[in-house]
C-alpha positions in Angstrom: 6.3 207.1 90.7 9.7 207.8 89.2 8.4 211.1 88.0 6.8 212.1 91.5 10.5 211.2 92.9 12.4 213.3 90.4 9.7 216.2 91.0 10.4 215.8 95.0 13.8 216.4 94.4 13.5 219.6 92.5 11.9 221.4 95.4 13.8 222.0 98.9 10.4 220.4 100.9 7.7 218.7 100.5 5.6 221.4 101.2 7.0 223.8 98.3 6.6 220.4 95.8 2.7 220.0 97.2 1.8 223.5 96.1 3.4 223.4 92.3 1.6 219.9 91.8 -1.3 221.8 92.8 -0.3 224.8 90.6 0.3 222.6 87.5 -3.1 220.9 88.4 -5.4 223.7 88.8 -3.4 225.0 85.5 -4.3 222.1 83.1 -7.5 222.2 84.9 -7.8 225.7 84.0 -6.7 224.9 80.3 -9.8 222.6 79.6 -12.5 224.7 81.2 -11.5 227.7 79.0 -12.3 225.6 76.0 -15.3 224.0 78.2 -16.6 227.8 79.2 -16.3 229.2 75.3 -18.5 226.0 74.2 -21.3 226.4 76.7 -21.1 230.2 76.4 -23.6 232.1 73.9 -20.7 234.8 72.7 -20.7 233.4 69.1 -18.2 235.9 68.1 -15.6 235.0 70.6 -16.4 231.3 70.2 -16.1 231.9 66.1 -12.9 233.4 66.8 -11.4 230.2 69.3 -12.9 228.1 66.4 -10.5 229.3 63.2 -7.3 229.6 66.3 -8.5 226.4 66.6 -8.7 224.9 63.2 -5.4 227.1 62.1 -3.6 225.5 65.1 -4.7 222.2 63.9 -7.0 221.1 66.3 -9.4 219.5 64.3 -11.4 217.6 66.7 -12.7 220.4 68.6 -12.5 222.9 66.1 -15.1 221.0 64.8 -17.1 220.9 68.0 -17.7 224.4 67.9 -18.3 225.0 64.2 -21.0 222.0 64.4 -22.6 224.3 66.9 -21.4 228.0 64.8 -23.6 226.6 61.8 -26.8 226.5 63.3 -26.3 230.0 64.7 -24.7 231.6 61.8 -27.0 230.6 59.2 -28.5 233.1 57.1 -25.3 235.5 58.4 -22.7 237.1 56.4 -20.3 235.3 58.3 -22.1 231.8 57.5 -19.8 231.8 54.0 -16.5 231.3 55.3 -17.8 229.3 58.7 -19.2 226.9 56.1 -15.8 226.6 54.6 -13.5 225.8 57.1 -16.6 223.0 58.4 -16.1 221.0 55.3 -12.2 221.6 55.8 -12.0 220.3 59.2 -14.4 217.3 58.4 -11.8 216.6 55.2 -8.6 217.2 57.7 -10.9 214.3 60.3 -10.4 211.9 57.0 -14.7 211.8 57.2 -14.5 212.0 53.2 -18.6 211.3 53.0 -19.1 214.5 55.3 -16.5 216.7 53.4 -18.2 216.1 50.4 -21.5 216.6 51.6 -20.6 219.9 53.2 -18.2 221.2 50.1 -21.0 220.4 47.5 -23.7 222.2 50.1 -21.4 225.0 49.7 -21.0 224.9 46.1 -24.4 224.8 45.9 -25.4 227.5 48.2 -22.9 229.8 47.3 -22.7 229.7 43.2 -20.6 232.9 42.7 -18.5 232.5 45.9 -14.6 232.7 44.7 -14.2 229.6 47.0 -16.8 227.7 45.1 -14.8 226.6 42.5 -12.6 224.7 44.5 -15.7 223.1 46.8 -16.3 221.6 43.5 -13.1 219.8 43.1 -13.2 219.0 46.9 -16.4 217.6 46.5 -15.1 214.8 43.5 -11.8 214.3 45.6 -13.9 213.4 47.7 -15.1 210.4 46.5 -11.7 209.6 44.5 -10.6 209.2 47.8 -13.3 207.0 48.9 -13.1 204.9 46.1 -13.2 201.3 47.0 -10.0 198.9 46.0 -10.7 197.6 42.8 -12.2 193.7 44.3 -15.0 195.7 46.0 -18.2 198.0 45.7 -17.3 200.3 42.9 -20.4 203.6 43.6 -17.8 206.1 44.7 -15.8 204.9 41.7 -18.7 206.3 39.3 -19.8 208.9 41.5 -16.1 210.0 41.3 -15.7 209.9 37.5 -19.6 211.7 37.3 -18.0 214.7 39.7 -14.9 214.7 38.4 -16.2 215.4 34.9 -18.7 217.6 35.5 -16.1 219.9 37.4 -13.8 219.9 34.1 -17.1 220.8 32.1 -18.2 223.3 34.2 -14.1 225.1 34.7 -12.6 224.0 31.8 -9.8 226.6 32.4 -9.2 225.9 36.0 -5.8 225.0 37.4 -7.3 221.6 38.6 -8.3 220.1 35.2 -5.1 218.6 34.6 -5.5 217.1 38.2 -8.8 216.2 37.4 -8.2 214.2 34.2 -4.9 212.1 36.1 -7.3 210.9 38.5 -10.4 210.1 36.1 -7.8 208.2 34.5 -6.3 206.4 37.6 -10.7 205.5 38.3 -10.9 204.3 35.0 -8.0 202.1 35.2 -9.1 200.2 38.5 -12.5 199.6 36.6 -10.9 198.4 34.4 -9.0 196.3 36.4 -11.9 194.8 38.2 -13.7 194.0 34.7 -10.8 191.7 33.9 -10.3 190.2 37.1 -13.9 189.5 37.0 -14.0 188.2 33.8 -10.7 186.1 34.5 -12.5 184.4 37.6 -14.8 182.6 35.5 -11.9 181.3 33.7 -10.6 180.1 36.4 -13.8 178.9 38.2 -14.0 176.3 34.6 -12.8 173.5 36.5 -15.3 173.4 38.5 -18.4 173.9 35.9 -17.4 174.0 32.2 -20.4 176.8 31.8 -17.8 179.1 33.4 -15.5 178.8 30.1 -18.7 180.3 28.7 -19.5 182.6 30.9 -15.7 183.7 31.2 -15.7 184.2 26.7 -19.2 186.0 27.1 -17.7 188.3 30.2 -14.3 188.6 28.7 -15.7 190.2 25.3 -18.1 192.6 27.1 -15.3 194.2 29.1 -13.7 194.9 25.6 -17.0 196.2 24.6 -17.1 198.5 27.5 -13.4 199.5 27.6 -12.4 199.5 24.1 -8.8 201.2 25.2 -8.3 198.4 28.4 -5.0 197.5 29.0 -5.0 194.2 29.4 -7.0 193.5 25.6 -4.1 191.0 24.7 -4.5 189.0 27.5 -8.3 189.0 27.9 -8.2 188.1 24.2 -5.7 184.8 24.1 -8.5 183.9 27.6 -11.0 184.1 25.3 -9.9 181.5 23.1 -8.3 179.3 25.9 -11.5 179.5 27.7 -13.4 178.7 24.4 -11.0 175.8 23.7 -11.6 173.9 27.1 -15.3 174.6 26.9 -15.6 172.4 23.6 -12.7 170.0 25.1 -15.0 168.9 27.8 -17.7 169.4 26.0 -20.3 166.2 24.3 -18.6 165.1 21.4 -21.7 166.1 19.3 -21.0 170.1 20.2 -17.6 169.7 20.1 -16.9 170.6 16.0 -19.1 173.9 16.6 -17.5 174.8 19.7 -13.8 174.1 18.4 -15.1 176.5 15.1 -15.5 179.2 17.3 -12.2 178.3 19.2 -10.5 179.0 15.6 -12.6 182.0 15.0 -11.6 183.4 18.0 -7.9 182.6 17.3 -8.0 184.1 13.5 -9.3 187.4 15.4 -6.3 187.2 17.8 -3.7 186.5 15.7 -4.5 189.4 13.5 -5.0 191.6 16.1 -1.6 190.7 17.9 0.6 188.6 15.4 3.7 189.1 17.8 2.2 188.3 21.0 3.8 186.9 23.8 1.1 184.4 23.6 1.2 183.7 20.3 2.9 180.4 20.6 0.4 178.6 23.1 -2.7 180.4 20.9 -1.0 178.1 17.8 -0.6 175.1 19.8 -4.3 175.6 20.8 -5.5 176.3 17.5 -3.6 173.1 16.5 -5.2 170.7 18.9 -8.8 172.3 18.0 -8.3 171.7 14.1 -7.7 167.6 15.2 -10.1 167.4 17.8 -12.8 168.5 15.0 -10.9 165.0 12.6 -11.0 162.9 15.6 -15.0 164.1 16.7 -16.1 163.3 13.3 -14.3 160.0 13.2 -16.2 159.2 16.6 -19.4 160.6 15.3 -18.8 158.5 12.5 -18.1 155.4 14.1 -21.0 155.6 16.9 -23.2 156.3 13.7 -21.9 153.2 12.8 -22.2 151.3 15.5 -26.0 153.1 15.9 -26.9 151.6 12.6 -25.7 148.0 13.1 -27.3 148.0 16.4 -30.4 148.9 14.8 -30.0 146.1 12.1 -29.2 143.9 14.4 -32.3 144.3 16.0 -34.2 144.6 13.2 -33.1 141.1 12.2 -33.9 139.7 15.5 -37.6 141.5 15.1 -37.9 139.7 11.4 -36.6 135.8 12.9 -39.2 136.2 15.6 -41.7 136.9 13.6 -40.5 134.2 11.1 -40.4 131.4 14.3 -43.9 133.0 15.5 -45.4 132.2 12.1 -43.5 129.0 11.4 -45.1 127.8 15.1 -48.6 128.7 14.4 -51.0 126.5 12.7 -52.6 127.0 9.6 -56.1 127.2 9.2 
């Protein structure tokens, strides 16, 4: 309403402000039936031509309206190699990384000695580095991404993009890595709840070391691994418990030679500590429920013998 006012009071009448609103109207109006007219019409030339003004002026959306409809006219034309281009461009400028790739690796693909294939490569592994789940979910485009990555540095070794290439491989490896531990450290945690998780935390905690030899965190997964192993023997039946604690200290020997100034070090000892006197005080309870076992068992074996002693004492003799 404001507007309308201040327009009102830019012309002399109302008659003079009726026919510019109707000026500026049939204008816009005029605007979006050019674009409307070029889409409907059958020139493909002209409408190739408002596609790349388009896509240069970065008008993405419907730039890619009339390329969607170019490619099913062009194909099998000279002009199809650079239409097919600047398609997978404007679906990677739309953020629709699953498209992009699709499009930059049918390009690739379909156009092997192209000078533009080479990059549709690389585009085609960014790609999926940049749909790459965060490290708690799914983790497909993570491989997929590491697969295409790879095979783009084998197959241009000398490119430009291989240092690129190998930063991002890296920064995929890392959040594997990442989700490995977390995953493995979850069980851990979970022990509270189910002393099997201890277990399955020292099982899952040395396979990620097996799978990443070089992970970041091996210090910490490793002092887990003989935390985890130390509460499953604590709550464990005091007739595992000697075995269990063993493999607490075996797991502690590994660790301390592997890290002897560890941040950790000091609550690995304290652990290691309590595991070599809760394997004395298990075999002084073993000992002592033997014990208590066998004089149970004498005692009623004794009992047995004076019943049978009263039974025959009782019955008559023929």
């Amino acid at each position: 309403m404001l507007l309308l006012c201040y327009l009102c009071k830019m012309f002399k009448n109302k008659y003079t402000f009726i026919l510019s609103l109707s000026f500026l109207i049939f204008a816009l109006a005029g605007c979006k039936s050019r674009f409307e007219k070029i889409r409907l019409s059958n020139d493909v030339s002209k409408k190739y031509q408002e596609a790349i003004r388009l896509y240069k002026a970065k008008k993405f959306e419907k730039a890619l309206i009339l390329f969607e409809d170019l490619s099913q006219k062009y194909r099998g034309r000279a002009e199809a190699e650079d239409l097919n281009y600047y398609y997978a461009n404007t679906q990677f400028e739309l953020k629709d990384y699953t498209t992009a790739r699709y499009q930059y690796k049918y390009f690739a693909d379909t156009y092997p000695t192209s000078k533009k294939a080479e990059e549709c490569r690389y585009m085609t592994a960014y790609c999926y580095y940049l749909d790459s789940s965060e490290f708690s979910l799914d983790q497909e485009n993570t491989y997929s991404a590491i697969d295409a990555l790879q095979l783009f540095i084998n197959l241009h070794p000398t490119s430009e993009r291989v240092k690129q290439a190998s930063e991002y491989i890296s920064k995929l490896r890392d959040k594997l890595e990442l989700k490995a531990f977390s995953n493995a450290k979850l069980y851990y945690t979970m022990g509270s709840y189910d002393i099997s998780n201890y277990k399955a935390a020292v099982v899952a905690l040395k396979n990620a070391q097996i799978d990443y030899p070089d992970i970041k965190y091996a210090e910490e997964m490793s002092f887990l691994i003989i935390k985890s192993q130390y509460y499953y023997a604590k709550n464990s039946y005091v007739n595992r418990q000697e075995e269990r604690f063993l493999e607490t200290l075996t797991y502690y020997n590994e660790f301390n030679e592997a890290y002897p100034k560890s941040i950790y070090s000091k609550e690995a000892l304290d652990l290691k500590k309590d595991s070599e006197l809760s394997i004395i005080k298990a075999k002084e309870i073993l000992v002592q429920e033997a014990k208590l076992i066998e004089k149970y068992n004498k005692q009623q074996k004794e009992s047995i013998i004076k019943k049978d002693t009263l039974n025959t004492i009782k019955t008559p003799t023929k």
